[in-house]
PASEBA-1860 file (N, C-alpha, C; in nm, 3 decimals):
! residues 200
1> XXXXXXXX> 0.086/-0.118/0.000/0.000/0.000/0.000/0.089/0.123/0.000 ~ 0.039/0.206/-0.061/0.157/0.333/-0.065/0.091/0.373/0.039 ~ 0.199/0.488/0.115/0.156/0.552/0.285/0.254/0.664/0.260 ~ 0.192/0.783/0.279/0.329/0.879/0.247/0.351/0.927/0.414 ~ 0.495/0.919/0.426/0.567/0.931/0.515/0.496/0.954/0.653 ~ 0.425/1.099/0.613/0.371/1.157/0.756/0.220/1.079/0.834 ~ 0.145/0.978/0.714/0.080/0.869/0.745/0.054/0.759/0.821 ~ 0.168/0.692/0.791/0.241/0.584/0.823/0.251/0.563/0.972
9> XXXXXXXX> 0.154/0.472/1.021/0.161/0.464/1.170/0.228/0.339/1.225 ~ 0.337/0.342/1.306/0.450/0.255/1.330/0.399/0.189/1.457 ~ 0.338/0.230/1.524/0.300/0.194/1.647/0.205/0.046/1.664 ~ 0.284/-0.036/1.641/0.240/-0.167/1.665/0.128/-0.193/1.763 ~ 0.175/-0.144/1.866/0.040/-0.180/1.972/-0.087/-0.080/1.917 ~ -0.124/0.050/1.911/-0.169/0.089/1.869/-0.268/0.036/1.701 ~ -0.159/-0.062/1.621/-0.253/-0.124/1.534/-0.331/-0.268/1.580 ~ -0.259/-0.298/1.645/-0.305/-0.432/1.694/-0.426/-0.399/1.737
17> XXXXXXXX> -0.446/-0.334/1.831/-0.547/-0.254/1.850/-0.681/-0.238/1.780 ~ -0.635/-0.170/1.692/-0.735/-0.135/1.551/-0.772/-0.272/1.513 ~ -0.696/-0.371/1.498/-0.717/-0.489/1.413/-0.799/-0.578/1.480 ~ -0.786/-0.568/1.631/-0.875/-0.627/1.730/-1.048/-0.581/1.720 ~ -1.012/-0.456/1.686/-1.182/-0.380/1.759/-1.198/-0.347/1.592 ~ -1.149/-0.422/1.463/-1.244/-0.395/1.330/-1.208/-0.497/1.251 ~ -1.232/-0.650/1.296/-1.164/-0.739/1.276/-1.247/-0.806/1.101 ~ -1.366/-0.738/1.105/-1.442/-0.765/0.958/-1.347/-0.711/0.843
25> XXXXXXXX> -1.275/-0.845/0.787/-1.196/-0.739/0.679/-1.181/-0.827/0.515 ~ -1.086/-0.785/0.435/-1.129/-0.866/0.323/-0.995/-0.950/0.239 ~ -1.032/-1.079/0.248/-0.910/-1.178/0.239/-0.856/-1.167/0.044 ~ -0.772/-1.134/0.020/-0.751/-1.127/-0.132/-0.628/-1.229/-0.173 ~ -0.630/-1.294/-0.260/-0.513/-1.390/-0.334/-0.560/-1.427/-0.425 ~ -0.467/-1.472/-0.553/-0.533/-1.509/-0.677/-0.594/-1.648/-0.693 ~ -0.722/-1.620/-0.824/-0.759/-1.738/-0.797/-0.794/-1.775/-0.975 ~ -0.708/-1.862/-1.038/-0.698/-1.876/-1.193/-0.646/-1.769/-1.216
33> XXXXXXXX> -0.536/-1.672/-1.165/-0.478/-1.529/-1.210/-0.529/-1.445/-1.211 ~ -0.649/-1.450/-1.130/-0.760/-1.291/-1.142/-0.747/-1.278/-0.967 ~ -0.717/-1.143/-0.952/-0.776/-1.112/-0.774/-0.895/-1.165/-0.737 ~ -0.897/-1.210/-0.588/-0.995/-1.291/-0.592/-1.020/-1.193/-0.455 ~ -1.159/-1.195/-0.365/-1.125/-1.124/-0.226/-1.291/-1.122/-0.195 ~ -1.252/-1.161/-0.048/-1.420/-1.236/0.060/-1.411/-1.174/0.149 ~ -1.493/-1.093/0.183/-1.528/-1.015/0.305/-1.537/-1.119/0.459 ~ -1.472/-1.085/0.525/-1.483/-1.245/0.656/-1.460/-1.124/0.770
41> XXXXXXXX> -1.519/-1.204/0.874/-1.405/-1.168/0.995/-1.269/-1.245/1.019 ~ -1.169/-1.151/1.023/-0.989/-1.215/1.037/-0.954/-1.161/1.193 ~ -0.980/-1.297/1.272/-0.962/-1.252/1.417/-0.821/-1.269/1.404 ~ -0.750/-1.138/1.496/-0.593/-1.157/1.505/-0.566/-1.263/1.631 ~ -0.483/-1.337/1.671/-0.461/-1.436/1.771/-0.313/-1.466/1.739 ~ -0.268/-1.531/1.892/-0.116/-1.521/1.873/-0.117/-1.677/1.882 ~ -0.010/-1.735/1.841/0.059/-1.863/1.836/0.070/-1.925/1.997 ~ 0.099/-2.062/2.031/0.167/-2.079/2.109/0.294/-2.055/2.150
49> XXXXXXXX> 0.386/-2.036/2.026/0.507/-1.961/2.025/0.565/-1.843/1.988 ~ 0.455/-1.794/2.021/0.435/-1.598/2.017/0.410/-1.497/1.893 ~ 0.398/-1.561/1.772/0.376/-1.574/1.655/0.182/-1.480/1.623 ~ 0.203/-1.379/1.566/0.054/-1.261/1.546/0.051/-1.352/1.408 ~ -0.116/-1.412/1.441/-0.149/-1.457/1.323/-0.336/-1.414/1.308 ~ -0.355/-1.441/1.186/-0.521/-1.378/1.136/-0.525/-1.490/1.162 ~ -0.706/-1.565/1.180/-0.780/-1.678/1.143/-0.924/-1.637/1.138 ~ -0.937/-1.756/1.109/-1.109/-1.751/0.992/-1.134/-1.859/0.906
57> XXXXXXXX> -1.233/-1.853/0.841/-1.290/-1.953/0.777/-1.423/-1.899/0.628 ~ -1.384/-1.958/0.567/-1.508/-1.953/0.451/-1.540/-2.046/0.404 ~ -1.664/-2.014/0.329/-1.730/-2.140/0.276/-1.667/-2.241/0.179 ~ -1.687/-2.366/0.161/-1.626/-2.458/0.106/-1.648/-2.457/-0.077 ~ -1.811/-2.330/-0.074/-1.817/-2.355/-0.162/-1.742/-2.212/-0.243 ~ -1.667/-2.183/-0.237/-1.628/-2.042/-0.241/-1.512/-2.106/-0.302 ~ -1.451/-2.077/-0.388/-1.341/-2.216/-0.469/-1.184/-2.058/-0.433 ~ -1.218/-2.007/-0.364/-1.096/-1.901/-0.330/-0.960/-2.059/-0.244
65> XXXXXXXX> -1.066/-2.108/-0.142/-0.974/-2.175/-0.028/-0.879/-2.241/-0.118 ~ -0.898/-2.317/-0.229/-0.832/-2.459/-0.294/-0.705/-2.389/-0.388 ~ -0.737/-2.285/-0.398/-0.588/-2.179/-0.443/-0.503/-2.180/-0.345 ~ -0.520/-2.132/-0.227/-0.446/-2.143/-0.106/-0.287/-2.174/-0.140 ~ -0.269/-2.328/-0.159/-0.140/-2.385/-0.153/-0.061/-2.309/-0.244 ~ -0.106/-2.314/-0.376/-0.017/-2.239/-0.530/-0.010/-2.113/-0.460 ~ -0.080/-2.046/-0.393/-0.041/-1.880/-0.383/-0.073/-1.893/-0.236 ~ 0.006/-1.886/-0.165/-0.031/-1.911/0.011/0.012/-1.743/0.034
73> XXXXXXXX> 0.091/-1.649/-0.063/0.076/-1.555/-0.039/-0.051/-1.431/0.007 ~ -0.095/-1.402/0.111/-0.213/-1.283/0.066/-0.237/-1.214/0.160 ~ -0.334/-1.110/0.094/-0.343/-0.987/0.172/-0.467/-1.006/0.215 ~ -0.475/-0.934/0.333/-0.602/-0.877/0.440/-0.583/-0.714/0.463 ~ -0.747/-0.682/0.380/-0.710/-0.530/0.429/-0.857/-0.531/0.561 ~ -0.820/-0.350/0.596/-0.890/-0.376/0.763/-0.923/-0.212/0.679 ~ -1.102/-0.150/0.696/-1.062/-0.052/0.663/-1.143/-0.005/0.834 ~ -1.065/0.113/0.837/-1.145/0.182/0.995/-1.248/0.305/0.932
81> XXXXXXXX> -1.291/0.393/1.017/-1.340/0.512/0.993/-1.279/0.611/0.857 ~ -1.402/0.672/0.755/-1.284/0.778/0.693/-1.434/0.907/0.690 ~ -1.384/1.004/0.658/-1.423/1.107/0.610/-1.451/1.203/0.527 ~ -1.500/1.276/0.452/-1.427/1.389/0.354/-1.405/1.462/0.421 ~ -1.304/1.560/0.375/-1.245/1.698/0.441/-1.263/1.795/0.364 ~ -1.372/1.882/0.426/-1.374/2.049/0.307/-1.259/2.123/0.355 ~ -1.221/2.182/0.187/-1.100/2.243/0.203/-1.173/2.402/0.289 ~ -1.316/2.402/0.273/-1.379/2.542/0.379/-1.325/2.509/0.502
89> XXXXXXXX> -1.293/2.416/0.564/-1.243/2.399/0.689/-1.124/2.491/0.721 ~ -1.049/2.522/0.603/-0.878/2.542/0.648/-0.929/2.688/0.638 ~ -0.783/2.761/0.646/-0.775/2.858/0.664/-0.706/2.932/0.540 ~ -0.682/2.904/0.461/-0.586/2.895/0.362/-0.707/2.821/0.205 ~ -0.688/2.900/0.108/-0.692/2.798/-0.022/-0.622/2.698/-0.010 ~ -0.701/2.540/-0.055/-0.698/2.450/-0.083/-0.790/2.354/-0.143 ~ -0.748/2.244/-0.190/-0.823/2.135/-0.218/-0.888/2.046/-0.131 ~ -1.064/1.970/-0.153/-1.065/1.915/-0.052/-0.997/1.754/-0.033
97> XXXXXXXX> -0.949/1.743/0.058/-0.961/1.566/0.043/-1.050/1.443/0.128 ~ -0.985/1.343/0.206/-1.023/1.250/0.286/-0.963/1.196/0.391 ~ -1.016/1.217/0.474/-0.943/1.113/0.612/-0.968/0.991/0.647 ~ -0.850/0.885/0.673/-0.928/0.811/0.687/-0.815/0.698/0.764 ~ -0.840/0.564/0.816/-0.761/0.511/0.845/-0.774/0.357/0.788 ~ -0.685/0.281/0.760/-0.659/0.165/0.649/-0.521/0.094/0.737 ~ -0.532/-0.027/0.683/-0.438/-0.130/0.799/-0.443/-0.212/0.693 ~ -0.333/-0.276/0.613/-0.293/-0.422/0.537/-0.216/-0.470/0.570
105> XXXXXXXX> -0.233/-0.617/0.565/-0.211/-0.671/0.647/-0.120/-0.854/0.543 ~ -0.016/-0.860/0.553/0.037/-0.946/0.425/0.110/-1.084/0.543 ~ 0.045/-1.216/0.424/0.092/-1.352/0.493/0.096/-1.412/0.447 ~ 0.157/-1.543/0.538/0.138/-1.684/0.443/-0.034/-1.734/0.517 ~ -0.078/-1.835/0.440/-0.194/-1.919/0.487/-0.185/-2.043/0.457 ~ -0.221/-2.153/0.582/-0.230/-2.225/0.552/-0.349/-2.280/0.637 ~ -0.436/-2.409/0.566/-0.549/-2.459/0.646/-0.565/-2.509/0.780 ~ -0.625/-2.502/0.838/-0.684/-2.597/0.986/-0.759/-2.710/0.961
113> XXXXXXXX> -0.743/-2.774/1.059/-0.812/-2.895/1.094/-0.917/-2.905/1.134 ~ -1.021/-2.988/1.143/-1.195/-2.951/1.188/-1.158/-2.932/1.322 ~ -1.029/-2.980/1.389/-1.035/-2.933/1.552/-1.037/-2.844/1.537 ~ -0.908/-2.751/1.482/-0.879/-2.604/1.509/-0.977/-2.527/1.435 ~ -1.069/-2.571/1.352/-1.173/-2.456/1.311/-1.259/-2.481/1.422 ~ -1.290/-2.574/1.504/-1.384/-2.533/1.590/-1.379/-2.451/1.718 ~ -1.227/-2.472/1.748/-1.165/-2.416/1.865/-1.180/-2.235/1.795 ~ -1.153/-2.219/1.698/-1.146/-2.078/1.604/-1.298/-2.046/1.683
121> XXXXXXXX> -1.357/-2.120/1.615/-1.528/-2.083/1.595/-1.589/-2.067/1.731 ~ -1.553/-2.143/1.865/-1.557/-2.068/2.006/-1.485/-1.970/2.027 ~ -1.380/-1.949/2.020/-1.350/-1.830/2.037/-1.416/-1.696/1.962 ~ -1.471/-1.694/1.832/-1.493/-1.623/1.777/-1.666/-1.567/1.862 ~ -1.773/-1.691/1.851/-1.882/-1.702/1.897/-1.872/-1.610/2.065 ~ -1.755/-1.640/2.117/-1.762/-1.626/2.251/-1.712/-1.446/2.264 ~ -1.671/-1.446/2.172/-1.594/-1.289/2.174/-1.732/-1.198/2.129 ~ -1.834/-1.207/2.033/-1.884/-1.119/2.024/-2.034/-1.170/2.070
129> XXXXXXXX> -2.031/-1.290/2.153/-2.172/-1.286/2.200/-2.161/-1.194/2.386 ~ -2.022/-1.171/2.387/-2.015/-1.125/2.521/-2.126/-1.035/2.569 ~ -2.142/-0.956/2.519/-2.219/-0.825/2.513/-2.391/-0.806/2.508 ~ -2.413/-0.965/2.420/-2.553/-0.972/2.405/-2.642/-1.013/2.499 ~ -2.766/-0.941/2.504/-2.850/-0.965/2.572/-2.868/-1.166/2.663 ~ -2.879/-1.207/2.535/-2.891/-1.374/2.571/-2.806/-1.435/2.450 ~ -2.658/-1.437/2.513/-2.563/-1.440/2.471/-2.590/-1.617/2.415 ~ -2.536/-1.673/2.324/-2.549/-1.804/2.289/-2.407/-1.904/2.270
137> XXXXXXXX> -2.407/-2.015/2.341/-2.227/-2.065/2.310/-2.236/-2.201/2.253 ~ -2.132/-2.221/2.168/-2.145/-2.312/2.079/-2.153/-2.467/2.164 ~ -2.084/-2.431/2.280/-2.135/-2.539/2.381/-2.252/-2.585/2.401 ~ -2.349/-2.529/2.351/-2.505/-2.544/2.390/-2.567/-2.573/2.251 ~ -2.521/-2.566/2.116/-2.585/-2.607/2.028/-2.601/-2.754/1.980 ~ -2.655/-2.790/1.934/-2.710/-2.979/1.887/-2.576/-2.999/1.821 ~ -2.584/-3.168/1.812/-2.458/-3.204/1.722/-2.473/-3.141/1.601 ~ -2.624/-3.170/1.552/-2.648/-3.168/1.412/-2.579/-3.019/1.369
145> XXXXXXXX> -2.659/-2.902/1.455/-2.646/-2.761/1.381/-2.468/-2.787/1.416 ~ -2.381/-2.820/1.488/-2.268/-2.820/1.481/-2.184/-2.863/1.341 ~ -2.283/-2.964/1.314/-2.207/-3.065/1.175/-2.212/-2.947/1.047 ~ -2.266/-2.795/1.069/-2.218/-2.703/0.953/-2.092/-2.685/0.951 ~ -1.991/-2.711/1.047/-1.857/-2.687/1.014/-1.790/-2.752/0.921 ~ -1.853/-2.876/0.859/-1.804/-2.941/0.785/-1.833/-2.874/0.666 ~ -1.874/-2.783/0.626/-1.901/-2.726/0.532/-1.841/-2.620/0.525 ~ -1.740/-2.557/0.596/-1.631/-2.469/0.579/-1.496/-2.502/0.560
153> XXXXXXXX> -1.370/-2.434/0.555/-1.280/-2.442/0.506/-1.226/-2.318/0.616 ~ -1.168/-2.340/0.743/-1.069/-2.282/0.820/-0.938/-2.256/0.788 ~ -0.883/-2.144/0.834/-0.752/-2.126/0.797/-0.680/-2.025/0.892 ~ -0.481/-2.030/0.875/-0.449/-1.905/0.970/-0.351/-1.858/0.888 ~ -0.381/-1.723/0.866/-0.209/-1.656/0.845/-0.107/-1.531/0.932 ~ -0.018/-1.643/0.905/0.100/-1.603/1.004/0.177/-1.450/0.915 ~ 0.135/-1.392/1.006/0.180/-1.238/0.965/0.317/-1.207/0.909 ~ 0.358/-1.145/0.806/0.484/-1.104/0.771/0.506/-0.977/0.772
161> XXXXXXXX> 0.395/-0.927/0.756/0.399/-0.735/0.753/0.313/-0.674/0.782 ~ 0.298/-0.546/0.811/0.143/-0.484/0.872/0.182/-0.322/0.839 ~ 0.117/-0.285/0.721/0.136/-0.145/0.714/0.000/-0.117/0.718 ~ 0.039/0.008/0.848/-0.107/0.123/0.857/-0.076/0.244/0.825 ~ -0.217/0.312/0.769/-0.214/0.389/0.693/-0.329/0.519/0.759 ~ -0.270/0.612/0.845/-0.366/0.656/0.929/-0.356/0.867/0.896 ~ -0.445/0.890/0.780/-0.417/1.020/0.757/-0.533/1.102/0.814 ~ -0.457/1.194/0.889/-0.597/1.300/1.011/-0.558/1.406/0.972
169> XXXXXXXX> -0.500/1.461/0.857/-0.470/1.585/0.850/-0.336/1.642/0.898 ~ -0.253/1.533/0.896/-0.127/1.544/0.946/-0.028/1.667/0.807 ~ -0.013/1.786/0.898/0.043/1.891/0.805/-0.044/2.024/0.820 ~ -0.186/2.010/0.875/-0.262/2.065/0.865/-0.267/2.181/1.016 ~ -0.190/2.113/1.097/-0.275/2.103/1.291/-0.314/2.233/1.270 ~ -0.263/2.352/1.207/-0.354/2.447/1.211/-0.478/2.516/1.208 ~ -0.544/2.378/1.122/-0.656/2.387/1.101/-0.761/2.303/1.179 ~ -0.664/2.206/1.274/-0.697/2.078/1.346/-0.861/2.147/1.421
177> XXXXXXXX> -0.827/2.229/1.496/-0.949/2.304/1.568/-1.114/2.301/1.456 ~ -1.074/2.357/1.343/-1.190/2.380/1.255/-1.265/2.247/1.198 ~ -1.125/2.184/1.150/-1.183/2.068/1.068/-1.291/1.982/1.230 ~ -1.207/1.931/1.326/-1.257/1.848/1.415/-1.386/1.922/1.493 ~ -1.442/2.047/1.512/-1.525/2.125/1.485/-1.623/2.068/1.388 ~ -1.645/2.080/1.270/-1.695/2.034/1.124/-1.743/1.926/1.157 ~ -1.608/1.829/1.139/-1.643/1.663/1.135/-1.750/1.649/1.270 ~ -1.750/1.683/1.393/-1.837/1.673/1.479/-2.012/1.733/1.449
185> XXXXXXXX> -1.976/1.809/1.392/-2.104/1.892/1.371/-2.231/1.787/1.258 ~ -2.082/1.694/1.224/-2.205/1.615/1.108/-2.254/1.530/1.176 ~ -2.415/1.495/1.087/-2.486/1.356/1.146/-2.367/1.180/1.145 ~ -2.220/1.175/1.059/-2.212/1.120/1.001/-2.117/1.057/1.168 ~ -2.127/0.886/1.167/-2.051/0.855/1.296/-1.917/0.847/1.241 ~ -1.921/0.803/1.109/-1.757/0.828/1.070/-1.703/0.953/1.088 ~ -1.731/1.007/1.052/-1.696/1.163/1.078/-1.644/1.239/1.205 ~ -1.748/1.171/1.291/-1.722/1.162/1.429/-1.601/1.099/1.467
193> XXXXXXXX> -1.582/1.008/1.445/-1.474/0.866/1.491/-1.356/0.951/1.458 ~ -1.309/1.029/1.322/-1.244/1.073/1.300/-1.201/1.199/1.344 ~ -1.305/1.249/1.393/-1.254/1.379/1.487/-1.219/1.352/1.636 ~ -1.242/1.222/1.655/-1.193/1.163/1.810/-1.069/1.150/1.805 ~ -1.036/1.103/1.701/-0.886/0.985/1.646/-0.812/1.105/1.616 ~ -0.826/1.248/1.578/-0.730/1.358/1.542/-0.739/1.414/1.678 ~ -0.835/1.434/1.798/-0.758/1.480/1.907/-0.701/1.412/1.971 ~ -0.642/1.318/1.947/-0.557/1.185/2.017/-0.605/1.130/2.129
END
């Protein structure tokens, strides 16, 4: 991903972060030589031997998985909050642009086993039923509705790189007051998110 300099957010914990709390993202590798790419959730999780890896699963019938081996290379992008920016904000003539924040995310993949997709699939179930009213755990469902796992295709990739891409108007702070002003004033929650994320 290109990131120009003043973008470019290095702060590892800080993305991990991001990657935790917007984990819906979109798996891309070729498939017959054409980009191929499935919207999933890619929960980040670490190894037993300390190792930041994505996992997830898609459907079996989705012929992306069976590429896998020939191209185990691929990307996961993560997108966060973005915005437009009126150049009426600044103080100064200008052009308008966009804010916004973006995380890719590059690996190898390789498949799981029906154990480890199920162990995936509690953890996953258990992470976002926390919150719900009458939360549901895969512990409690029938064999049968369980036997849909056989109809997926689990997988993990072990991270090689992680560039984020986090532009708030960096160059601007002069105008930081007006724009984050603006962006608040809209109905829009992105907009919002982004005027949180520029007062640090």
């Amino acid at each position: 991903m290109y990131i120009p300099h003043q973008y470019k957010n290095g702060n590892i914990a800080e993305v991990k972060d991001f990657l935790a709390k917007n984990s819906f993202g979109i798996l891309v590798n070729q498939v017959d030589g054409k980009p191929w790419a499935t919207h999933i959730p890619l929960e980040l999780d670490t190894t037993d031997d300390g190792k930041d890896v994505l996992v997830s699963h898609i459907s079996k019938a989705n012929p992306q998985w069976k590429h896998f081996e020939e191209n185990d290379n691929v990307l996961c992008i993560f997108n966060g909050p973005h915005s437009y920016i009126s150049s009426s904000w600044y103080k100064e003539e200008e052009v308008p642009t966009w804010n916004y924040i973006a995380v890719h995310v590059y690996g190898k993949i390789k498949i799981l086993t029906e154990e480890e997709v199920m162990a995936s699939m509690h953890k996953l179930v258990d992470k976002y039923e926390e919150h719900s009213e009458n939360p549901i755990s895969l512990d409690h469902l029938s064999e049968k509705t369980l036997r849909q796992v056989k109809g997926v295709v689990g997988f993990q990739i072990t991270i090689d790189s992680i560039q984020a891409a986090y532009k708030l108007s960096q160059g601007r702070e002069h105008d930081h007051e007006r724009i984050i002003e603006a962006l608040e004033n809209t109905k829009n929650p992105y907009s919002k998110d982004i005027a949180k994320r520029m007062k640090g």
